[in-house]
N, C-alpha and C positions, 0 to 999 in steps of 0.2 A: 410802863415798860412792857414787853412783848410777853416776860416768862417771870416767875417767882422762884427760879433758879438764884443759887448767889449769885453776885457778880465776880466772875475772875478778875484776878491782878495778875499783871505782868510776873512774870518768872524770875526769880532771883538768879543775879550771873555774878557768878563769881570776880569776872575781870574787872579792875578798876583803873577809872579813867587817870589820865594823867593832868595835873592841874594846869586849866591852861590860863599861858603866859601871853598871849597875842592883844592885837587891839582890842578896844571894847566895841560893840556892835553900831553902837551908832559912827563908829570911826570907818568900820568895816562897809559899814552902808556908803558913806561919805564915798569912798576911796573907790568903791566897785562904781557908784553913780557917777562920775568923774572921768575914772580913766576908765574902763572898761564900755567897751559899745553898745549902748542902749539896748539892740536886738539878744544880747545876755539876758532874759528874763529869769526871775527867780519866783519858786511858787510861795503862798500864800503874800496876805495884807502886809503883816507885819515878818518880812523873811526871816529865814531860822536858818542860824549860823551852824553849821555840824563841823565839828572840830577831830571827832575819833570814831573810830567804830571799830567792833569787835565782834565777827558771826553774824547774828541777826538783829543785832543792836547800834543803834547808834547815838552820841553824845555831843550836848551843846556846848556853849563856851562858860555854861554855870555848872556844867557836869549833870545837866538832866539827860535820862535815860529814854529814849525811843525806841519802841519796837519797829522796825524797818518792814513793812510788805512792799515798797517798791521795787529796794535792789538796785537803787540806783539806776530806775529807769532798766530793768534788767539786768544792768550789767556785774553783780552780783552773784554767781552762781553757786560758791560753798561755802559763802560767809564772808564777811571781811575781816580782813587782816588775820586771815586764818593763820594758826602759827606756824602751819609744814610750809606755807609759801611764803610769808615771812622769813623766814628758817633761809629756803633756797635761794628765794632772790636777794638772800645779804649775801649768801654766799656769791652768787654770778657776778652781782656789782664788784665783788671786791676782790677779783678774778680779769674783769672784759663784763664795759659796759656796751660796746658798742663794736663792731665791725660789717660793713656792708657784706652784701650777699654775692659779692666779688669774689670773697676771700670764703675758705674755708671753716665751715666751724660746724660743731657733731651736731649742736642741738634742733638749726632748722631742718636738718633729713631727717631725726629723730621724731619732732613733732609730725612731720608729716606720714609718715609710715606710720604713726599712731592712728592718727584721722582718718587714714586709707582703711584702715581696718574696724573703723565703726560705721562702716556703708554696708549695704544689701549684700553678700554677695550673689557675682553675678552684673551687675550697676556697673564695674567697671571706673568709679568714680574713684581714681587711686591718686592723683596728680595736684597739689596745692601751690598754689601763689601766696603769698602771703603779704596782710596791707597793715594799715594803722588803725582804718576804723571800719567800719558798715557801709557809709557814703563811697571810702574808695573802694571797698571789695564790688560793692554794685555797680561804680562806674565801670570796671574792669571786668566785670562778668561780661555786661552788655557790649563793650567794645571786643571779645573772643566773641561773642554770638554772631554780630555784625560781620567780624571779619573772617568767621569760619562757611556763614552763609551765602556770604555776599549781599544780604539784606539789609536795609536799615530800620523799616519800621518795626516799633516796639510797645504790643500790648504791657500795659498796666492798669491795676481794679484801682477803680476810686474808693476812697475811703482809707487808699492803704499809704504808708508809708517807708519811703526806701533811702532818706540823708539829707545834708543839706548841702551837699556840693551842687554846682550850677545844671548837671547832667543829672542829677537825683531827682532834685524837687520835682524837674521835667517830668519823671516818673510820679511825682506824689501827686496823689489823687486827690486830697481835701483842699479844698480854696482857700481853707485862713491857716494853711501848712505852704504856699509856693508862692512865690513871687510868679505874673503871669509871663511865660516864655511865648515868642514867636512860634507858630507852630511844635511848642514843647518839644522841640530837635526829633520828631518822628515821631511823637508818644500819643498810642490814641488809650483813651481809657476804657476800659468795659465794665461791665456791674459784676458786684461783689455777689458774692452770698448771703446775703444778712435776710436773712429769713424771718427775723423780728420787725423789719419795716422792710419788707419785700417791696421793690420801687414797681413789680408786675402787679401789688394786689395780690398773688396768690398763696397759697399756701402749699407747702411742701407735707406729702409727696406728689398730691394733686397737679403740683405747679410742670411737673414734666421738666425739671428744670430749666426753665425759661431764660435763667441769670447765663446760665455756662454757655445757652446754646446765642446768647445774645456776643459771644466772642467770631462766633462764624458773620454773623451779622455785620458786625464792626468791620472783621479782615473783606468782607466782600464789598460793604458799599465805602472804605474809608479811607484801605491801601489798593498797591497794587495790586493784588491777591494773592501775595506773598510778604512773610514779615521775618525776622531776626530773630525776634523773642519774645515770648508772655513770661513774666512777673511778677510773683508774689509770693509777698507770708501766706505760709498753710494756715495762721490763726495772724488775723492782722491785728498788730500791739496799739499802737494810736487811734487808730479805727475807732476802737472802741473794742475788741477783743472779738469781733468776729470771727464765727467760726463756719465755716460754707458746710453745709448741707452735704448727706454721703453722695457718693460721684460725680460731687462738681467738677474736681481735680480733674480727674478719670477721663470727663467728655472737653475738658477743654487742653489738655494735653494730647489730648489724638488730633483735637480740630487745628490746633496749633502745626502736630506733625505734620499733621497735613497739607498743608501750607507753605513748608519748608523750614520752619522755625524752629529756635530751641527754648526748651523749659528750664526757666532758673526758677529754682526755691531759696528765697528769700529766711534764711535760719535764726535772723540776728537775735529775735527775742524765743522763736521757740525750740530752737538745736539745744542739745545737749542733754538730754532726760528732761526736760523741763515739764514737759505734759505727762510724764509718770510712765504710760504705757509703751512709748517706742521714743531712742534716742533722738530720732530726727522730724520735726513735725510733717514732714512729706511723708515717713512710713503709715502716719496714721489714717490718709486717707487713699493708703492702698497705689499710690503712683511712686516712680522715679525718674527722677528731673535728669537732667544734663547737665545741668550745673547748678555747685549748690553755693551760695553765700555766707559767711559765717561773721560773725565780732562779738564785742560785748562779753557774753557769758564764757567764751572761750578762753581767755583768761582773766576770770574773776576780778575785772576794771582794769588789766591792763589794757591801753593801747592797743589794742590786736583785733586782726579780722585774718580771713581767708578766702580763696576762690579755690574750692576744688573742684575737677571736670575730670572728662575722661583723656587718654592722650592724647590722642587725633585732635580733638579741638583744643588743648592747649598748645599744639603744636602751632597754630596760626598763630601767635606771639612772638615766634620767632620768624618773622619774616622781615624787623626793624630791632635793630637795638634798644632794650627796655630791659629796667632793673627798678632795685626800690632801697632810698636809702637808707631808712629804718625800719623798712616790713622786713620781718626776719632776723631782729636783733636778739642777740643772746637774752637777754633780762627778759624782753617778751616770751621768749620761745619757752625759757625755763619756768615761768609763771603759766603758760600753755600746756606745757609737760605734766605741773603739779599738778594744775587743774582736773587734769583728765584720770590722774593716781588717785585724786582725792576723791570725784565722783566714784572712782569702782570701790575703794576700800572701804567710804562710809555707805555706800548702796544709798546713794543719794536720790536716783531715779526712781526706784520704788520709794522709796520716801517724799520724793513728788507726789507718787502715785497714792498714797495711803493717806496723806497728809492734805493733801488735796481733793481727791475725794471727800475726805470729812468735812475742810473748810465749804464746800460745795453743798454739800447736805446742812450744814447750819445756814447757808447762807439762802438756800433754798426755804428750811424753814424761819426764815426772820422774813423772808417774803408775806409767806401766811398774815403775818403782826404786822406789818410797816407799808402801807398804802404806796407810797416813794417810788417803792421797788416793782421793778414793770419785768425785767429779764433778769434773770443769771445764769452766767455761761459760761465757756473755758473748759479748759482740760487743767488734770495735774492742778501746780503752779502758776497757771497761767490763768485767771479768774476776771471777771465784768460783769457789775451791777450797774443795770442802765435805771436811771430814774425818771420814770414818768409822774406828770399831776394828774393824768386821768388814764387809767389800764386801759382804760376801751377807745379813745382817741389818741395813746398814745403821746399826747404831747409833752416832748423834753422838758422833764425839769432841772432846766441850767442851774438857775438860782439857786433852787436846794442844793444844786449836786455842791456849786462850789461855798456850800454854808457848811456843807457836810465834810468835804474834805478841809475844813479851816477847824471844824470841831472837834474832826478827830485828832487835829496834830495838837491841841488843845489838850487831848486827855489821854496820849504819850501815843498815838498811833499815825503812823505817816504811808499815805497811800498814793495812787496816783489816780489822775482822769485823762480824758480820753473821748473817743468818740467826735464824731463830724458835729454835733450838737452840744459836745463840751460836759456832756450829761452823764457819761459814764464811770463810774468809781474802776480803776483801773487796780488789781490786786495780782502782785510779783513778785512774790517776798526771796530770800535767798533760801537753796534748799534744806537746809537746814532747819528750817521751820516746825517745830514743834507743834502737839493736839494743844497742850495749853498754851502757848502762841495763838492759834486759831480762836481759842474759846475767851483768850481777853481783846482781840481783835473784831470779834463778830459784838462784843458785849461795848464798843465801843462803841461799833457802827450802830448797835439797838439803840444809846443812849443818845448819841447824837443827829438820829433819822427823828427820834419821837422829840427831840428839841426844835428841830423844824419846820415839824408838819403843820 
């Protein structure tokens, strides 16, 4: 083991699971392999049935206890099954589950005058649409770009990823994330920031940022020399948790304006306080988009996403009739509403921030001890331990990674991966995430990295 510190245990939580009454797992397996379409993948060997969950915990169908750092793939942002949205959303359901965005109702101008008001001012970003998930807010971002420019082509970084509608994957970067499209409907790719496997060989600051300046590169020998839009997560989540280098953003959002194009930020997994230090991951590296993307953490696993922009280019929307039949439903909206009450009254962002930071510094030092471990990275909440066999050649250790993430759901800690290489420990816990949270989850990973090696 790395340290002769005790070992943490999981925190005692009060709530208690409900005994569950459903099929038994092997029945459950049956029935998903069956009816359910193969491309459903479920993680680990032997899958793990989660039946409840409550904040930062989650529970199986024997009532074992999980400390949750995914979030459900992000989309977790104050806990699950927190009780104030509980609370609300029995109330809305049994009230009006449903009315399109034909008809009136307070709650979707409510949410959006909320949102309006956690942008720069000054940004002008007042204006929301509202969708179901991340895949349609991004299809809908790119279609205002297009039809506010008159452009079609559309940068996007490789390694990143933006849905899996047929118009998304076109955007996603990683080869074993898209099915291969004809000319990917206008989409050319440009290089990430990932400064850990720089694809120039260089090192940053030395490098002149070579990656960002490689998007003029792109718009000059690949489009007309004009494009629609560039693209992406400010910390790219599947990637592997990339986080670009300072003024990437900066020189590739002027090259862009340049050009005639506009800049979408892609929020789904870092909006919302998640990286501690500023609401929105595009504050942190000092730019602002024209349009920003939102789902997921937005309303804490509901169904919701957003497109908010300025006026003027939402107004190109309206030049055909278009509506959405459940973006904008009351139950959404009011799970939207709490979200945003429950981040400011429990100071959830600075608890990204503090909370994450620490997880970062232990994880930093388990590096020291554990050969495995080649990077860590991340802001806040937002965390990536990439696994190498060898630091100095870098080469992915796939294998460990997925031994490791099978061991820790093994010894009650559920994380994700990540990364073009599959290598990367992907860590996303909900904010609510406690120091002792961090210290039985880093003692997991001690335990289960030194089982590996």
């Amino acid at each position: 083991m790395s340290t002769t510190r005790p070992r943490a245990t999981m925190t005692e939580c009060s709530h208690k699971p409900t005994p569950y009454k459903g099929p038994a797992r092997d029945a459950l397996l049956q029935h998903r392999r069956q009816y359910v379409a193969p491309s459903v993948f479920t993680y680990y060997k032997n899958p793990l049935p989660i039946v409840e969950g409550f904040m930062q915990y989650l529970w199986d169908e024997t009532g074992r206890r999980y400390l949750d750092a995914i979030a459900g793939i992000v989309s977790v942002s104050v806990g699950h099954c927190h009780p104030r949205i509980v609370e609300a959303v029995t109330e809305q359901v049994g009230m009006l589950m449903h009315t399109t965005t034909v008809f009136l109702h307070p709650t979707i101008a409510q949410l959006a005058k909320k949102l309006a008001g956690r942008f720069p001012a000054g940004s002008n970003l007042q204006v929301s649409y509202f969708t179901n998930s991340g895949s349609e807010s991004n299809d809908l971002a790119t279609l205002m770009a297009r039809l506010h420019t008159g452009q079609f082509d559309v940068i996007s970084l490789r390694n990143g990823y933006h849905g899996g509608s047929q118009t998304t994957m076109g955007f996603t970067g990683m080869g074993n994330w898209k099915y291969p499209m004809p000319h990917a409907f206008g989409v050319k790719h440009a290089t990430p920031g990932y400064c850990y496997r720089c694809p120039f060989a260089l090192e940053h600051p030395a490098c002149d940022l070579e990656c960002a300046k490689d998007v003029a590169q792109l718009i000059d020998h690949e489009t007309s020399g004009k494009v629609a839009a560039f693209i992406a997560e400010p910390i790219q989540g599947a990637g592997g948790v990339v986080d670009p280098p300072p003024d990437y953003f900066k020189i590739v959002y002027e090259i862009v304006r340049d050009h005639g194009g506009l800049c979408i930020a892609d929020e789904v997994q870092t909006g919302f306080g998640r990286l501690g230090t500023h609401f929105w991951g595009f504050q942190a590296h000092g730019v602002t988009p024209d349009i920003v993307v939102m789902a997921k953490g937005i309303g804490n696993g509901a169904p919701l996403g957003a497109v908010t922009t300025r006026p003027e280019i939402a107004e190109c929307m309206k030049q055909k009739l278009h509506f959405n039949t459940f973006g904008g439903n009351p139950v959404s909206m009011i799970q939207g509403l709490t979200t945003l009450e429950i981040l400011d009254s429990e100071n959830l962002q600075q608890n990204a921030l503090e909370v994450g930071s620490y997880f970062k510094r232990r994880l930093v030092d388990l590096q020291q001890s554990q050969p495995l471990i080649g990077d860590v990275r991340g802001r806040g909440l937002m965390l990536g331990v990439e696994l190498v066999r060898d630091r100095a050649t870098k080469e992915p250790a796939s294998n460990e990674a997925d031994l490791v993430h099978e061991g820790t759901k093994d010894r009650g800690l559920l994380i994700g991966r990540g990364g073009v290489y599959g290598n990367v420990l992907r860590i996303k816990p909900p904010m609510c995430f406690t120091k002792p949270d961090v210290d039985f989850a880093v003692d997991c990973l001690d335990d289960t990295l030194s089982s590996v090696r």
